[in-house]
Structure formats: structure tokens, C-alpha cells
C-alpha positions as CSV (number, residue, x, y, z in Angstrom):
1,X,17.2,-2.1,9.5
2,X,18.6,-1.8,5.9
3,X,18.0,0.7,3.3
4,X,15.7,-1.4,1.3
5,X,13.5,-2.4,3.9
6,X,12.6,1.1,4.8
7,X,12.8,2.7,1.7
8,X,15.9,4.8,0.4
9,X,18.1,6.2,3.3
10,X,17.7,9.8,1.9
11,X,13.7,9.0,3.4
12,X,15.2,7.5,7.1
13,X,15.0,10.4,9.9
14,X,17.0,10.0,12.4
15,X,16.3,11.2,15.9
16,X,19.0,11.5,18.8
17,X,19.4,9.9,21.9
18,X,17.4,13.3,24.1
19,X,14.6,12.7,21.3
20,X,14.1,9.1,21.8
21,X,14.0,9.6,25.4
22,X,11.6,12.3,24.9
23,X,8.9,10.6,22.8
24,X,9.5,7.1,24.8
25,X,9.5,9.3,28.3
26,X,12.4,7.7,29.5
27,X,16.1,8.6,30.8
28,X,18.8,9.3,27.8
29,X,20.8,6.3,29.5
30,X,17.7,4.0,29.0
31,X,18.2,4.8,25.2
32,X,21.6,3.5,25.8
33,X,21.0,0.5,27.2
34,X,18.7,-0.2,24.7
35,X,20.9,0.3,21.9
36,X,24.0,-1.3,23.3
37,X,21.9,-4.4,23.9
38,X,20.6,-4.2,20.5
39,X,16.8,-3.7,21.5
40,X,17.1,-0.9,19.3
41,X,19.1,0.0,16.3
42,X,21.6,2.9,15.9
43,X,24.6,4.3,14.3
44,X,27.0,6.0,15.4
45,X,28.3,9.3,14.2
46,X,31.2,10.5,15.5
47,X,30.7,10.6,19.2
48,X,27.1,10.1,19.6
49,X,24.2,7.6,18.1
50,X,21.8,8.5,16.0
51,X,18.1,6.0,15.9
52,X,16.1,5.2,13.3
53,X,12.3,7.2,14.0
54,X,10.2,4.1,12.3
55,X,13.1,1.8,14.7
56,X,11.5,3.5,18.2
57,X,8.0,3.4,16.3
58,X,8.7,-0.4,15.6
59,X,9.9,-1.3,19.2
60,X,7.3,0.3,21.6
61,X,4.6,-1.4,19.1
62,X,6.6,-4.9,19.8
63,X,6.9,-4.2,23.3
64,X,3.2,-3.0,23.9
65,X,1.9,-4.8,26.8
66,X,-2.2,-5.1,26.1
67,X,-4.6,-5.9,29.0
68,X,-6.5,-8.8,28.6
69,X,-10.0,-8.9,30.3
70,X,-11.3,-12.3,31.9
């Protein structure tokens, strides 16, 4: 996700790895997986990742699983 896409960085939050797992209500080693296998972007600072907010909110709507009726 690139500055310009998003708006100017000074405008990006940025939410750590316990946060994501908090609002997605999942294990912090989830969060890892996901962003070592690039389902969801990060960077790193220093020792620890830091996610985009609008990346998590942009992933569970992609990976929203509707049920369709008959």
C-alpha cells in the first residue's frame, strides 16, 4: 500500500501485531503468518511489525465469506 494510494503517510495509523489480533480476534502468531505470507502488509520497525489500520480493514472485507440462500 503506497503513500499515494492512501493518502499522505503522516494520515496512515498504524496498529501492532496484539492490536490486529485484537480487532481480527485471532492469536498474535496468526498476524504473523499473515504478514510473512504477504496476506497482509507491514513494516518493520526495529524488532517488531507495524500494520497498516485501512490494510486489516481492506483484508477481512476481501476475505468476508457471505451466505448465500437457495
Amino acid at each position: 500500500m503506497a503513500a499515494s494510494e492512501s493518502g499522505p503517510l503522516n494520515e496512515v495509523r498504524f496498529r501492532t501485531v496484539a492490536e490486529v489480533a485484537a480487532l481480527m480476534r485471532v492469536s498474535k502468531m496468526t498476524v504473523y503468518r499473515l504478514v510473512h505470507s504477504g496476506h497482509l502488509p507491514a513494516i518493520r520497525v526495529g524488532r517488531s511489525f507495524r500494520v497498516p489500520e485501512q490494510a486489516v480493514h481492506e483484508y477481512l472485507r476481501e476475505s468476508y465469506v457471505g451466505v448465500e440462500s437457495a
